[in-house]
C-alpha positions in Angstrom: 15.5 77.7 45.6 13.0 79.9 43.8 9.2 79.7 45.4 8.2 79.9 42.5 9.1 76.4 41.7 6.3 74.0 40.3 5.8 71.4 43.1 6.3 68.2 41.1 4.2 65.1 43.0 3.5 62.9 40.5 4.7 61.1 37.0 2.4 63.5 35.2 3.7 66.5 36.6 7.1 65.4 35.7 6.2 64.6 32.4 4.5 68.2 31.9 7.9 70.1 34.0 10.0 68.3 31.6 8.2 69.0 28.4 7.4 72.4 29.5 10.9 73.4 30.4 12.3 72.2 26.7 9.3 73.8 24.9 10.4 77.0 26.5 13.9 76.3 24.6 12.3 76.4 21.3 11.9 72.3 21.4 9.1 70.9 19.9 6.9 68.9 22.1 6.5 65.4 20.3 4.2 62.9 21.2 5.5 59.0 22.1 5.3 56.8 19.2 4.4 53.2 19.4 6.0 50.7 21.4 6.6 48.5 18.2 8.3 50.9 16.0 8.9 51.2 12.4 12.6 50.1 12.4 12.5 46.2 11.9 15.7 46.1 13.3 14.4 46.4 16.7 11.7 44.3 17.8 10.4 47.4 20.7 10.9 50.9 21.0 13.6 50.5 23.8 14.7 54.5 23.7 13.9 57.5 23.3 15.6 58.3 20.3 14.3 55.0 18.5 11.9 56.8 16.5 14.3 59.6 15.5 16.7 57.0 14.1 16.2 57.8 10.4 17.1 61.6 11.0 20.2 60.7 12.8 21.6 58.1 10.5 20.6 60.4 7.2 17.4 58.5 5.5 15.2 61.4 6.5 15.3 65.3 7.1 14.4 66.0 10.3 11.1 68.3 10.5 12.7 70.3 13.3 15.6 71.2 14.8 14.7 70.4 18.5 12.3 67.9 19.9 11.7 67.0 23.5 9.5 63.5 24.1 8.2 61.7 27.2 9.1 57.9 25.2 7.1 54.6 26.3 9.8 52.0 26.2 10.2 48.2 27.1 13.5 46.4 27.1 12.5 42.6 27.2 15.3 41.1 24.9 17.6 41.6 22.9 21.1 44.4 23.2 18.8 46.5 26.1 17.0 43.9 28.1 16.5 44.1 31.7 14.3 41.3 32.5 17.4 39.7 34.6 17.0 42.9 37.0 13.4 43.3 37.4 12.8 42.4 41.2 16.2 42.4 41.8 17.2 45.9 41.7 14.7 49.1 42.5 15.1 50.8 39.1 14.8 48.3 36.7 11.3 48.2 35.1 10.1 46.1 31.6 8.3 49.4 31.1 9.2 52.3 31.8 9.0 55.8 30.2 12.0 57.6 29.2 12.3 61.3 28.5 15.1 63.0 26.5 15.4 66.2 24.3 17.5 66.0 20.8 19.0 68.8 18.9 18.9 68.0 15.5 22.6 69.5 13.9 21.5 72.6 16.0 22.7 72.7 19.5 25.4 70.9 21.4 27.3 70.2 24.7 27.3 73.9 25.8 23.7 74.6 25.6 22.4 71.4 26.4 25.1 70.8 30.0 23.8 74.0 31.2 20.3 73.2 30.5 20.2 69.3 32.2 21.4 71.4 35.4 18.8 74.3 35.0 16.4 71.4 34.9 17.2 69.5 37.5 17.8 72.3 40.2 15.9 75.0 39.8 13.1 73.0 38.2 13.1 69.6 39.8 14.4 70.4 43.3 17.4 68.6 43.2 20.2 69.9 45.6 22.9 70.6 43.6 25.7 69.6 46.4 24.4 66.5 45.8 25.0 65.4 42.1 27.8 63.8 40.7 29.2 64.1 37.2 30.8 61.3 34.8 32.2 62.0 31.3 34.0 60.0 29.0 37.9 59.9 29.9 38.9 61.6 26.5 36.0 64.6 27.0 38.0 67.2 28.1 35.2 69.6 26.6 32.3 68.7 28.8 34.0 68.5 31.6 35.1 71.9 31.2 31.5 72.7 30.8 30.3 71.2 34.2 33.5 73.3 36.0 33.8 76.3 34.5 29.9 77.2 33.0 27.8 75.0 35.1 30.3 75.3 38.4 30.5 71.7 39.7 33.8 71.2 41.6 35.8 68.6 40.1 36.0 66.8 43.4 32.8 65.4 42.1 33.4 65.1 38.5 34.8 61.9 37.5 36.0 60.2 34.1 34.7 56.7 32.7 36.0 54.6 30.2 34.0 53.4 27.1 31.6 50.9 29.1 30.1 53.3 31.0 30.3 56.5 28.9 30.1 55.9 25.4 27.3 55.2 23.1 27.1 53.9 20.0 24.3 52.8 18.2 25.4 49.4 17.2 28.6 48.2 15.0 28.3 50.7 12.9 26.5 54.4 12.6 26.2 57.6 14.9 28.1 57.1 18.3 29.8 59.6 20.5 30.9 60.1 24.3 28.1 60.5 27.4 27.9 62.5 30.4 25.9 61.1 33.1 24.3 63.1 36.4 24.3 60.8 39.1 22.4 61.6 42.7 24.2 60.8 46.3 21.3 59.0 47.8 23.4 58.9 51.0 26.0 56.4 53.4 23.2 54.5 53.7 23.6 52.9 50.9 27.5 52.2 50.3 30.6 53.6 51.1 31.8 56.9 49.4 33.4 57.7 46.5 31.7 58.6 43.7 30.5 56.4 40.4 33.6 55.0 39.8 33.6 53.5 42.9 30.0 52.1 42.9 29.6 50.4 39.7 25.9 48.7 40.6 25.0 52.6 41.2 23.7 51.4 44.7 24.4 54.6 46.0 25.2 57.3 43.3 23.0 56.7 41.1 22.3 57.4 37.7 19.2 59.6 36.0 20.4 61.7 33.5 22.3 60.5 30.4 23.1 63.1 28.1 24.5 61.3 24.3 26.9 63.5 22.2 26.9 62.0 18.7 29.6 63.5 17.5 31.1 60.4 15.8 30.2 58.1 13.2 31.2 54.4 12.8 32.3 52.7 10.2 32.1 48.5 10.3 35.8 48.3 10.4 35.5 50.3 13.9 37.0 53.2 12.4 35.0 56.8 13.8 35.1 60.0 11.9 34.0 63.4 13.2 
Protein backbone atom coordinates (compact mmCIF):
# COMPACT_ATOMS: atom_id res chain seq x y z
CA UNK A 1 0.00 0.00 0.00
CA UNK A 2 1.27 3.36 -1.14
CA UNK A 3 2.35 5.83 1.98
CA UNK A 4 1.19 8.11 0.18
CA UNK A 5 -2.31 7.16 0.91
CA UNK A 6 -4.73 9.89 2.42
CA UNK A 7 -5.55 8.55 5.99
CA UNK A 8 -9.37 8.54 5.77
CA UNK A 9 -10.81 9.02 9.68
CA UNK A 10 -13.91 10.42 9.32
CA UNK A 11 -17.28 10.79 6.99
CA UNK A 12 -15.90 14.01 5.64
CA UNK A 13 -12.77 12.66 4.62
CA UNK A 14 -14.52 9.99 2.76
CA UNK A 15 -16.72 12.27 1.23
CA UNK A 16 -13.70 14.54 -0.08
CA UNK A 17 -11.38 10.89 -1.06
CA UNK A 18 -14.38 9.89 -2.94
CA UNK A 19 -15.12 13.05 -4.78
CA UNK A 20 -11.57 13.74 -5.21
CA UNK A 21 -10.70 10.49 -6.70
CA UNK A 22 -13.72 10.85 -9.60
CA UNK A 23 -12.90 14.49 -10.18
CA UNK A 24 -9.51 13.36 -11.09
CA UNK A 25 -11.40 11.09 -13.79
CA UNK A 26 -12.73 14.01 -15.52
CA UNK A 27 -16.17 13.73 -13.28
CA UNK A 28 -17.78 16.65 -12.30
CA UNK A 29 -18.21 17.22 -8.71
CA UNK A 30 -22.07 17.88 -8.16
CA UNK A 31 -23.52 18.98 -5.12
CA UNK A 32 -26.55 16.83 -3.23
CA UNK A 33 -29.93 18.04 -4.15
CA UNK A 34 -32.78 18.13 -1.82
CA UNK A 35 -34.11 15.42 -0.03
CA UNK A 36 -37.69 16.05 -1.56
CA UNK A 37 -36.93 16.02 -5.16
CA UNK A 38 -38.46 17.25 -8.22
CA UNK A 39 -39.89 13.90 -9.44
CA UNK A 40 -43.50 13.54 -7.92
CA UNK A 41 -43.24 10.12 -8.43
CA UNK A 42 -41.10 9.61 -5.42
CA UNK A 43 -42.08 11.14 -2.30
CA UNK A 44 -37.82 11.44 -1.03
CA UNK A 45 -34.69 11.32 -2.76
CA UNK A 46 -34.00 7.67 -1.86
CA UNK A 47 -30.74 7.33 -4.40
CA UNK A 48 -28.23 8.79 -5.74
CA UNK A 49 -29.26 8.79 -9.13
CA UNK A 50 -32.77 10.31 -8.22
CA UNK A 51 -31.94 13.53 -9.37
CA UNK A 52 -30.33 12.44 -12.56
CA UNK A 53 -33.54 10.65 -13.57
CA UNK A 54 -34.67 12.89 -16.43
CA UNK A 55 -31.11 12.42 -18.21
CA UNK A 56 -31.37 8.71 -17.96
CA UNK A 57 -34.90 8.22 -19.13
CA UNK A 58 -34.44 10.98 -22.14
CA UNK A 59 -36.60 14.28 -20.92
CA UNK A 60 -33.34 16.22 -20.52
CA UNK A 61 -29.65 16.42 -21.93
CA UNK A 62 -27.41 15.75 -19.50
CA UNK A 63 -24.96 18.93 -18.86
CA UNK A 64 -21.96 16.51 -18.60
CA UNK A 65 -20.82 13.47 -19.37
CA UNK A 66 -19.55 12.38 -15.81
CA UNK A 67 -20.75 13.38 -12.40
CA UNK A 68 -19.68 12.04 -9.13
CA UNK A 69 -22.19 13.14 -5.90
CA UNK A 70 -22.11 12.50 -2.15
CA UNK A 71 -26.44 12.06 -2.18
CA UNK A 72 -28.44 12.78 1.16
CA UNK A 73 -31.12 10.01 1.02
CA UNK A 74 -33.91 8.69 3.30
CA UNK A 75 -35.83 5.56 2.58
CA UNK A 76 -38.96 5.73 4.92
CA UNK A 77 -41.77 4.17 2.66
CA UNK A 78 -42.58 3.19 -0.22
CA UNK A 79 -40.35 0.51 -2.98
CA UNK A 80 -36.89 1.42 -0.82
CA UNK A 81 -37.89 1.62 2.83
CA UNK A 82 -35.89 0.33 5.59
CA UNK A 83 -37.70 1.51 8.59
CA UNK A 84 -38.39 -2.44 9.42
CA UNK A 85 -34.39 -2.72 9.83
CA UNK A 86 -33.46 0.27 11.61
CA UNK A 87 -32.26 -1.18 15.06
CA UNK A 88 -32.36 -4.42 13.91
CA UNK A 89 -29.51 -4.67 11.62
CA UNK A 90 -26.07 -2.39 11.85
CA UNK A 91 -26.28 -0.83 8.47
CA UNK A 92 -29.62 0.15 7.97
CA UNK A 93 -30.15 3.94 8.59
CA UNK A 94 -33.50 6.34 7.66
CA UNK A 95 -30.74 8.63 6.62
CA UNK A 96 -27.99 7.95 5.26
CA UNK A 97 -25.77 9.43 2.46
CA UNK A 98 -25.02 7.61 -0.61
CA UNK A 99 -22.17 8.20 -3.00
CA UNK A 100 -22.03 7.03 -6.64
CA UNK A 101 -20.41 8.30 -9.95
CA UNK A 102 -22.53 8.17 -13.40
CA UNK A 103 -21.25 8.22 -16.83
CA UNK A 104 -23.57 9.79 -18.93
CA UNK A 105 -23.52 7.55 -22.65
CA UNK A 106 -19.69 8.02 -21.98
CA UNK A 107 -18.01 5.30 -20.13
CA UNK A 108 -18.88 1.81 -19.14
CA UNK A 109 -18.09 -1.54 -17.36
CA UNK A 110 -14.38 -1.40 -18.33
CA UNK A 111 -13.50 1.88 -17.07
CA UNK A 112 -15.67 2.10 -14.33
CA UNK A 113 -14.76 -1.99 -12.69
CA UNK A 114 -11.24 -1.00 -12.72
CA UNK A 115 -11.91 2.29 -11.15
CA UNK A 116 -14.34 0.90 -8.05
CA UNK A 117 -11.14 -1.26 -7.25
CA UNK A 118 -8.55 1.58 -7.64
CA UNK A 119 -10.75 3.28 -5.16
CA UNK A 120 -11.28 1.05 -2.77
CA UNK A 121 -7.54 -0.30 -2.48
CA UNK A 122 -5.20 2.01 -3.11
CA UNK A 123 -7.41 4.81 -1.90
CA UNK A 124 -9.58 3.51 0.87
CA UNK A 125 -7.28 0.83 2.39
CA UNK A 126 -9.22 -1.98 1.70
CA UNK A 127 -7.23 -5.32 1.43
CA UNK A 128 -7.95 -6.62 -1.66
CA UNK A 129 -7.75 -10.55 -0.48
CA UNK A 130 -10.52 -9.65 1.24
CA UNK A 131 -13.41 -8.54 -1.23
CA UNK A 132 -15.78 -10.54 -2.89
CA UNK A 133 -17.42 -10.04 -6.21
CA UNK A 134 -21.18 -10.77 -7.38
CA UNK A 135 -22.48 -10.20 -11.00
CA UNK A 136 -25.53 -10.96 -12.56
CA UNK A 137 -25.61 -14.78 -13.70
CA UNK A 138 -25.97 -13.77 -17.48
CA UNK A 139 -22.77 -10.99 -17.20
CA UNK A 140 -20.16 -12.85 -18.60
CA UNK A 141 -18.58 -9.32 -19.52
CA UNK A 142 -17.92 -8.05 -16.12
CA UNK A 143 -16.93 -10.93 -14.74
CA UNK A 144 -14.29 -11.09 -17.21
CA UNK A 145 -13.41 -7.70 -16.17
CA UNK A 146 -12.84 -8.52 -12.38
CA UNK A 147 -10.53 -11.73 -13.58
CA UNK A 148 -8.73 -10.81 -16.31
CA UNK A 149 -8.27 -6.55 -15.95
CA UNK A 150 -8.85 -6.09 -12.33
CA UNK A 151 -7.28 -9.81 -11.27
CA UNK A 152 -9.80 -11.13 -8.71
CA UNK A 153 -9.62 -15.00 -8.67
CA UNK A 154 -12.84 -16.40 -9.51
CA UNK A 155 -12.79 -18.46 -6.28
CA UNK A 156 -14.23 -15.28 -5.05
CA UNK A 157 -16.32 -14.13 -7.78
CA UNK A 158 -19.79 -15.39 -7.64
CA UNK A 159 -23.04 -15.08 -9.92
CA UNK A 160 -26.62 -13.92 -8.61
CA UNK A 161 -29.84 -14.13 -10.06
CA UNK A 162 -32.19 -11.11 -10.73
CA UNK A 163 -33.08 -10.41 -6.92
CA UNK A 164 -29.86 -9.63 -5.96
CA UNK A 165 -28.18 -8.28 -9.12
CA UNK A 166 -30.36 -6.59 -11.32
CA UNK A 167 -31.78 -3.12 -11.26
CA UNK A 168 -34.49 -1.65 -12.83
CA UNK A 169 -35.95 1.40 -12.21
CA UNK A 170 -39.50 0.37 -11.91
CA UNK A 171 -42.02 -1.53 -14.46
CA UNK A 172 -40.87 0.07 -17.00
CA UNK A 173 -37.64 2.38 -18.13
CA UNK A 174 -33.65 2.04 -17.89
CA UNK A 175 -32.63 -1.29 -16.13
CA UNK A 176 -29.61 -3.41 -16.50
CA UNK A 177 -27.43 -6.06 -14.50
CA UNK A 178 -25.21 -5.05 -11.11
CA UNK A 179 -22.02 -6.02 -9.77
CA UNK A 180 -21.66 -5.73 -6.11
CA UNK A 181 -18.08 -5.57 -3.99
CA UNK A 182 -18.72 -7.22 -0.82
CA UNK A 183 -16.06 -7.14 2.25
CA UNK A 184 -15.14 -10.55 4.46
CA UNK A 185 -15.65 -9.05 7.75
CA UNK A 186 -14.40 -12.36 9.20
CA UNK A 187 -15.65 -16.12 10.83
CA UNK A 188 -16.83 -14.18 13.37
CA UNK A 189 -19.64 -13.44 11.87
CA UNK A 190 -20.94 -16.66 9.93
CA UNK A 191 -19.68 -19.50 8.28
CA UNK A 192 -17.84 -19.17 4.85
CA UNK A 193 -18.76 -19.15 1.56
CA UNK A 194 -19.25 -16.17 -0.04
CA UNK A 195 -22.62 -13.92 -0.78
CA UNK A 196 -24.43 -16.56 -2.12
CA UNK A 197 -24.24 -18.29 0.88
CA UNK A 198 -24.99 -15.39 3.31
CA UNK A 199 -28.07 -13.75 2.00
CA UNK A 200 -28.62 -11.31 5.29
CA UNK A 201 -24.86 -10.19 4.29
CA UNK A 202 -24.02 -10.84 8.10
CA UNK A 203 -20.66 -11.60 7.05
CA UNK A 204 -19.80 -10.58 3.41
CA UNK A 205 -21.18 -7.70 3.22
CA UNK A 206 -22.12 -5.36 0.75
CA UNK A 207 -20.74 -1.55 -0.09
CA UNK A 208 -20.29 -1.06 -3.45
CA UNK A 209 -23.08 -1.42 -6.07
CA UNK A 210 -22.08 -0.65 -9.45
CA UNK A 211 -25.66 -0.29 -12.04
CA UNK A 212 -25.07 -1.03 -15.78
CA UNK A 213 -28.13 0.38 -17.54
CA UNK A 214 -27.71 -1.15 -20.49
CA UNK A 215 -31.40 -2.14 -20.90
CA UNK A 216 -34.57 -0.47 -21.30
CA UNK A 217 -37.99 -1.80 -20.30
CA UNK A 218 -40.89 -1.77 -21.91
CA UNK A 219 -44.44 -2.30 -19.68
CA UNK A 220 -45.03 -5.55 -21.33
CA UNK A 221 -41.54 -6.65 -19.56
CA UNK A 222 -39.93 -6.84 -22.82
CA UNK A 223 -35.87 -5.20 -22.60
CA UNK A 224 -34.09 -3.80 -25.59
CA UNK A 225 -30.39 -2.98 -25.73
Amino acid sequence: MSGSRPAISSANDLRKAFEGFFASKAHTVVPSASLIPHDPTVLFTVAGMVPFKPYFVGDEAAPFKRAVTVQKCTRAGGKHNDLDEVGRTKRHLVFFEMMGNFSFGDYFKSDAIPWAWELVTEVFGFDGDRLWITVHESDDEAEQIWHEVVGVPMSRIQRLGDEDNFWQMGDAGPCGPCSEIHIDRGPAFGPEGGPLHDPHGDRYMEFWNLVFMQYNQSKDGSRTP
